[in-house]
N, C-alpha and C positions, 0 to 999 in steps of 0.2 A: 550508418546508423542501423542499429540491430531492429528489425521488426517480422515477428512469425506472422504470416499471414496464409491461412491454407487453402490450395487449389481444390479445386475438383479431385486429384492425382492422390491431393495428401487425404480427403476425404474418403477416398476409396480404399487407399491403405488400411485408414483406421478402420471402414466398415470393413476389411478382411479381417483386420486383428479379432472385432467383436465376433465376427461369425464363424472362426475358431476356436471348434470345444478346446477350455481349458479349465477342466471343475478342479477342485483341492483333489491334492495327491493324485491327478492326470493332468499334468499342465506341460507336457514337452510340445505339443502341437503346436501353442503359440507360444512358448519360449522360442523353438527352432525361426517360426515365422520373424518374433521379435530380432532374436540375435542377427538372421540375417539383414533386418534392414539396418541394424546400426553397425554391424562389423564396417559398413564404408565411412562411418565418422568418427570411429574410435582408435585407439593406438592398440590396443587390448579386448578380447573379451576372453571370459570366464564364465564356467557353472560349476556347482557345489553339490554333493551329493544326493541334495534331497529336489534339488531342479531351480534354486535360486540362479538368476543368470545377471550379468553387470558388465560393462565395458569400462573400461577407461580411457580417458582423455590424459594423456600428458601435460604438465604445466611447462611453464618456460624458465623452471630451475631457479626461480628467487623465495619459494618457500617448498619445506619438504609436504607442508598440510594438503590433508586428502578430504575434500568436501563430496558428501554424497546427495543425488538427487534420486527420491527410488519413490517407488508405486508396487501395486502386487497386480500378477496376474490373473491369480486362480478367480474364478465364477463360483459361484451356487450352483447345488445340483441335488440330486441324491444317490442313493449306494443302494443295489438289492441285499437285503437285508433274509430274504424268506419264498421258497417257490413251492406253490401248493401243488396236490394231485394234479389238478383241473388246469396247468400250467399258467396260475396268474404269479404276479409277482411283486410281493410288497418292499415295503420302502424306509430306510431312514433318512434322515438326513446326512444332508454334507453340507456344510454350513448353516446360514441362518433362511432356510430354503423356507417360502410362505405358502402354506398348504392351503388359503383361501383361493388361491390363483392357479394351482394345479388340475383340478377336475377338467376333463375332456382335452386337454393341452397335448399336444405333441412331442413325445421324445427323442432319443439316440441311448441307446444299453452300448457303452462301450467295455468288449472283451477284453481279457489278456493277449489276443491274438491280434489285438488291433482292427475287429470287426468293428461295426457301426450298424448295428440292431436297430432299426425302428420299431416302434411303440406308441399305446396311449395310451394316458392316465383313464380308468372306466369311468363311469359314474351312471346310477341309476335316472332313467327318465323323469321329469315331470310329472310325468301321464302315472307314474308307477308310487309315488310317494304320499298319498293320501291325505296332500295337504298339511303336511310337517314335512318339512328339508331336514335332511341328515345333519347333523353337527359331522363341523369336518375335521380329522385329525387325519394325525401322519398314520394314525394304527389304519384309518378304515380308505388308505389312497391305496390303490393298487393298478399295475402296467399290465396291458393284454397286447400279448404283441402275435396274437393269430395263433398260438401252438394250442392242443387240448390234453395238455400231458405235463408232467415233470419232467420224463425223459425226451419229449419233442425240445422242451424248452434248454436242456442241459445238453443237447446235440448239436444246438444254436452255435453252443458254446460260453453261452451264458454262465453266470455262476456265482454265489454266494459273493458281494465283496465288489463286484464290476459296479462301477460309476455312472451316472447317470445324468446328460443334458439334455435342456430343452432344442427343440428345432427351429426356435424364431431367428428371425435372421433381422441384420440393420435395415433400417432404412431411412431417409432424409424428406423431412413433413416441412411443406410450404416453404421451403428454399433458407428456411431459419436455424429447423432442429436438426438432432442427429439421434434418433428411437432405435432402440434393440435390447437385447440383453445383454446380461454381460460389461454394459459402460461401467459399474462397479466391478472392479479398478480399470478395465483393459484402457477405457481412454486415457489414464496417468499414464500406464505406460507407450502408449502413441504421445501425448506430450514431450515426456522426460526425452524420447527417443529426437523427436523433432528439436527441439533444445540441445541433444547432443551435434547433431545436422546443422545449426545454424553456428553455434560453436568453434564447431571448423571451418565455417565460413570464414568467418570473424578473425580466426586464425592463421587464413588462407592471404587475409589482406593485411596481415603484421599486429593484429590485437595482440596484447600479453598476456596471457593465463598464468597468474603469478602462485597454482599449487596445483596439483591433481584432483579430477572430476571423474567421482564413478557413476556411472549411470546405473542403475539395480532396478530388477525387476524381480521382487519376490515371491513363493508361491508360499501356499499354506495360509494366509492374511485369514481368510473367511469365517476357519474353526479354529482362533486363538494366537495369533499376529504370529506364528511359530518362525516360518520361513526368515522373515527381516530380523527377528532374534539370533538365529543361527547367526547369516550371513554378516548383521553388523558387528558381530563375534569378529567374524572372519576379517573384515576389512580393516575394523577401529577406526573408524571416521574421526576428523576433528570435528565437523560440523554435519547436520542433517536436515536437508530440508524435505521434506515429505508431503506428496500432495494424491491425495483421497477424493471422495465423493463427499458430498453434506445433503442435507434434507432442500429439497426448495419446498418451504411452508404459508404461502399464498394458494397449497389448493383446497378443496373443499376436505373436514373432517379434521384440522389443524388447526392447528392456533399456536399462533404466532406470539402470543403472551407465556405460551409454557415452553415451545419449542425455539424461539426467536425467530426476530423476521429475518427471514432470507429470500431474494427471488433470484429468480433464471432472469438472466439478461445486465445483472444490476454488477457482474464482474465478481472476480475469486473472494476467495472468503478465508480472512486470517482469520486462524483459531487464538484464543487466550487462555491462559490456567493451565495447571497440570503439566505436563511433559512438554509444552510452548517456552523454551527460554526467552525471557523476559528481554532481554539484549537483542537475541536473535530475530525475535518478532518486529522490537522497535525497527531494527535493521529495514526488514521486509516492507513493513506499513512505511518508514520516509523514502524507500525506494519507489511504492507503488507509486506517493505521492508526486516524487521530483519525477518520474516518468508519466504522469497525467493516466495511470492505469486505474479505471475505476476498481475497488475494492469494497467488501462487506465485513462485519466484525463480528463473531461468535462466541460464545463463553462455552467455554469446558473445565470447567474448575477441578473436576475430580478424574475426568478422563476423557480421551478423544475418539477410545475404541478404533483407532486405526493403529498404522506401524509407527507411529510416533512415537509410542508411549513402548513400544518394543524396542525400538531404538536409544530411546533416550535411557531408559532404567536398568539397558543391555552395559552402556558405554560409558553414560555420562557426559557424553557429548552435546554440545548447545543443539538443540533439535526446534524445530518447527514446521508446522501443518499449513499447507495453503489449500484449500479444498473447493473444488466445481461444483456449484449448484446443482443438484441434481431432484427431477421428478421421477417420484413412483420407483423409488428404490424397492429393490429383492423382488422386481415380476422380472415379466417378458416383456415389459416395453416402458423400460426405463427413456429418462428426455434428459437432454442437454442441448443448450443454446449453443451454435456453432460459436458466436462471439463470445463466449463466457472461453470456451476453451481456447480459445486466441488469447483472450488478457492472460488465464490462466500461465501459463506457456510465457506467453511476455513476462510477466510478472516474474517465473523462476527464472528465466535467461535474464532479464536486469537483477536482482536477488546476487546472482553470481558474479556478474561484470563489476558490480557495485561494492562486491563483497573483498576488506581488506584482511589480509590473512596475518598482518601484523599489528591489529586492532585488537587488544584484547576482550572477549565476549565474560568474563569473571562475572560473576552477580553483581559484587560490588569490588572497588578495590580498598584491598587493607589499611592503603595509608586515610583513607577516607576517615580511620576510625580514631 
């Protein structure tokens, strides 16, 4: 019987995955890390010009259908953007990066040389503000990373365009969570990857994998689903199931009447509406069910904002989202329940085992009418 359940070993892995910078347009650091842990479970792997990477699984030759499981790699972060006289260094963004949470925070400036700059965001004292707080934007964040010059700063090696992460790193709170940056996406791609691993288990003891299974890790996700566009160019999936982060909306500031109830601990979360085929979703929810995996239900009528909707509007293919609770999305110390990411994971490995490739997934069929 197929059951993901993660060690210590595999917790470790993922916190390496998280604490490998990999911001939009710098994501080789944990593509490289990625690809090597699944090159041992795959028959294939591949990357794509812009840094999309994917393995494949071979089937066992009774259908030619290629089903994709994918996630993205890249993080939030920022780009320098402008370096003054007095060598400070301001900021844009690079993805949906939340400037409430930046002041006094810790960075990494990464060069074209592949340096690793430390830095930090300034910020005026308390003592210094006369009792009105600055309003904070991305115009007035800026990194001092010790130089008193433009040219101290450009000798760095620094430079117009170089990327920019934070220096938090993982860590595991009261033997339940798993806090870092970065779990927006990197934990998808430590599941899909684990899923690929248990796969060839499965495989190993005569299962039939009756079509081809790509494993994709996309980059670019952050600033505009770019990456899984390309890539599901590239591949042409029949089928896609795609698994993201969602909001957990039990904490304080939320409300669960505008945003839906979702909690950490309460298991994945099928998406509906939009880029969710109707077929495909049904598929997933009587899987969770017949496999006793608790699950949550979300509406996204108009969109999912993740690579779902890149995938699906790219190909055409039946697509759907299964998404990890997740708290305190876009800081530094994003939460995930280590058991959420377990059904998670279960959830796509039965999804697949379950999944018949000579089923047809049609909206409706024609003779119906």
């Amino acid at each position: 019987m197929s059951k993901i359940k993660y060690t210590q070993e595999d917790l470790q892995f993922a916190a390496e995955l998280l604490n490998t910078p990999s911001p939009t347009s710098l994501e080789q650091a944990g593509q490289k890390k990625w690809l090597k842990f699944i090159k041992q479970f795959v028959d294939e792997i591949h990357i794509d010009a812009y840094g999309s990477a994917y393995g494949v699984i071979k089937g066992t030759g009774y259908s030619d259908k290629k089903v994709m499981i994918e996630a993205h790699v890249d993080e939030i972060g920022y780009m320098v953007k402008h370096i003054d006289s007095d060598g400070l260094i301001y900021v844009a963004r690079n993805g949906g990066s939340d400037v409430q949470v930046a002041p006094s925070k810790r960075v990494v400036i990464h060069t074209e040389d592949g340096e690793e700059i430390p830095g930090v965001f300034g910020w005026p004292a308390i003592h210094t503000r006369a009792g009105e707080d600055p309003e904070i934007k991305v115009e007035s964040l800026f990194i001092d990373i010790g130089a008193e010059s433009k040219e101290e700063v450009e000798k760095m090696g620094i430079e117009v365009g170089n990327v920019i992460t934070y220096q938090d790193q993982a860590t595991i709170l009261n033997e339940k969570w798993l806090c870092g940056r970065a779990l927006d996406n990197r934990i998808g791609g430590f599941m899909i990857a684990t899923v690929a691993r248990e796969i060839k288990r499965l495989k190993s003891e005569g299962v039939k994998i009756p079509y081809d299974i790509y494993v994709v890790n996309s980059v670019q996700e952050e600033i505009g689903l770019h990456g899984a566009e390309m890539i599901a160019k590239k591949i042409n999936p029949d089928v896609a199931i795609i698994t993201d982060v969602t909001h957990h909306t039990e904490t304080p500031m939320l409300d669960p009447k505008k945003q839906g109830s979702i909690k950490s601990g309460s298991g994945p979360v099928i998406s509906y509406g939009s880029s969710n085929q109707r077929k495909l979703v049904k598929h997933i929810k009587t899987t969770a069910q017949n496999c006793e995996i608790p699950f949550q239900q979300q509406a996204a009528p108009a969109y999912t904002g993740t690579d779902t909707d890149a995938i699906a509007y790219t190909t055409g293919a039946p697509s759907a989202l299964i998404s990890l609770p997740l708290k305190y999305m876009h800081t530094t110390n994003e939460m995930v329940k280590i058991s959420d990411i377990e059904h998670t994971a279960n959830l796509i490995l039965e999804s697949l085992l379950a999944f018949d490739p000579f089923k047809s997934l049609d909206y409706f069929e024609l003779k119906e009418i």
